[in-house]
C-alpha positions as CSV (number, residue, x, y, z in Angstrom):
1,X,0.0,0.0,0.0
2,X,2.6,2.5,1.1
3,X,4.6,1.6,-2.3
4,X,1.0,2.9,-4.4
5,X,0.8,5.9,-2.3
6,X,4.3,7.2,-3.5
7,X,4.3,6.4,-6.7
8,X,0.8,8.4,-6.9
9,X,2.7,11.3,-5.3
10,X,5.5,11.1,-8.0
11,X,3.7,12.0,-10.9
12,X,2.8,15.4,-11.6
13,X,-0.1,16.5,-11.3
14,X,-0.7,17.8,-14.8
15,X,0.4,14.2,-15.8
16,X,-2.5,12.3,-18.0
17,X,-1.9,8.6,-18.1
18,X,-0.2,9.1,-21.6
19,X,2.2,11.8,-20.5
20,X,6.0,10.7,-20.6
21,X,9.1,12.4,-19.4
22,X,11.6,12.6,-22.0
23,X,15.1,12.0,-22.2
24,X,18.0,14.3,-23.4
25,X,18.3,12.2,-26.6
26,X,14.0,12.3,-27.2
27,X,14.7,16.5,-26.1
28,X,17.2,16.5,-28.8
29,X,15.3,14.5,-31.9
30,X,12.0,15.7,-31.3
31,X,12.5,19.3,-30.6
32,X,13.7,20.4,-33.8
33,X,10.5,18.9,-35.8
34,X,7.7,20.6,-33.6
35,X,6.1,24.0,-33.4
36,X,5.3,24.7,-29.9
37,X,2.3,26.6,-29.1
38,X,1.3,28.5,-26.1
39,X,-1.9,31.2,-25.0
40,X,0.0,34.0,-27.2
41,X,3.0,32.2,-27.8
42,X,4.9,30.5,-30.7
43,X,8.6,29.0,-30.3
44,X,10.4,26.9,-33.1
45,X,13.6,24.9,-32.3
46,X,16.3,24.3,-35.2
47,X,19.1,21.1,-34.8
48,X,21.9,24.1,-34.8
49,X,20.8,25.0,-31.5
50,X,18.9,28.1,-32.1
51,X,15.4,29.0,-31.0
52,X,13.0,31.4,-32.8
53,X,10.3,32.7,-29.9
54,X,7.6,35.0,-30.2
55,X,5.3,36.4,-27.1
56,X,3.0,38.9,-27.7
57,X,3.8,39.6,-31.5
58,X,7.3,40.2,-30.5
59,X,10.3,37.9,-31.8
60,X,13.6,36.8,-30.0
61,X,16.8,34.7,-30.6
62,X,18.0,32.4,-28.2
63,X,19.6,29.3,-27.5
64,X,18.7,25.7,-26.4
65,X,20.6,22.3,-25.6
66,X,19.4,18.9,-24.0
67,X,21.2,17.8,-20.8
68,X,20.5,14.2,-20.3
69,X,17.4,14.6,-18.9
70,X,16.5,18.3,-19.8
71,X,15.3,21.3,-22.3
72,X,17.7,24.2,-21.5
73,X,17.8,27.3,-23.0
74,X,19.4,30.4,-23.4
75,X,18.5,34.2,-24.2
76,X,20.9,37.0,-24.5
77,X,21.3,39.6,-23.5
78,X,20.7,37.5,-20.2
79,X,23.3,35.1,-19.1
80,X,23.2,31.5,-18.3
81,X,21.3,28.6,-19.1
82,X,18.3,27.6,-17.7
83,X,16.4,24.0,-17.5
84,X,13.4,22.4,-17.5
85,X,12.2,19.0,-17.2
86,X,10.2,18.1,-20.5
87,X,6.9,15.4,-20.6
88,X,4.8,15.0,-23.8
89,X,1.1,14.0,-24.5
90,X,1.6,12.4,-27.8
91,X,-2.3,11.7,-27.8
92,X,-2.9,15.4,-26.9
93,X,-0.3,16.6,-28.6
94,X,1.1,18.8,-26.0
95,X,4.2,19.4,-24.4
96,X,4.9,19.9,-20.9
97,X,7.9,22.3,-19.3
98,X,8.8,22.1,-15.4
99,X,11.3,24.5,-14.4
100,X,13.1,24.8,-11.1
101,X,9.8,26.8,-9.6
102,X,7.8,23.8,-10.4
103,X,5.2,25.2,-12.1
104,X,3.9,23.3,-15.6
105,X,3.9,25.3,-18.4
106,X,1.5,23.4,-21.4
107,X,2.1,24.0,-25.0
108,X,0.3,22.4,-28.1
109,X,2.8,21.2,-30.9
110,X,2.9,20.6,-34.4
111,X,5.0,18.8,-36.3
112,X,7.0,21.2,-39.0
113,X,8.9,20.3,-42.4
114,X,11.2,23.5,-42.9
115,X,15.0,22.4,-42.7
116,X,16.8,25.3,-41.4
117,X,19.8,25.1,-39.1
């Protein structure tokens, strides 16, 4: 019984029975042939390591790696990387983002053909 109990308490609570958390290596393949849609968002991920994001109608430029068991990204003109654990809903086709604060951040994806770098 105790055994249940925790492993109820480990899952997130955004988790839906087909939710996964992926590894560095699934970070690193899929990333790079989604779209990943937010409320007023729209961020694409290219296999050089450069991320297009737009909030709001405004565009930025920044950075993103896989550890081996995250999504981190960069942003000049700010410093550092920062991480976030990644789970996806293949059957709701959303992505999930936990950061250090804990809080799940949901986007819907799309797959995408274009073959920039």
């Amino acid at each position: 019984m105790r055994l249940s109990i925790i492993a109820i308490l480990a899952v997130p609570s955004f988790a839906h029975a087909e939710s996964v958390k992926l590894t560095g290596d699934e970070i690193k393949a899929l990333l790079p042939t989604i779209t990943a849609y937010g409320e007023d968002t729209k961020q694409v991920f290219y296999k050089g390591g450069t991320t297009d994001y737009i909030s709001g109608g405004r565009p930025s430029v920044g950075y993103w790696r896989s550890s081996e068991t995250q999504y981190c990204s960069k942003w000049p003109p700010f410093g550092g990387w920062t991480c976030y654990d990644v789970f996806v809903d293949e059957a709701a086709d959303e992505l999930t983002w936990i950061g250090d604060s804990g809080t799940p951040t949901v986007n819907r994806i799309e797959d995408r053909t274009d073959e920039k770098e």
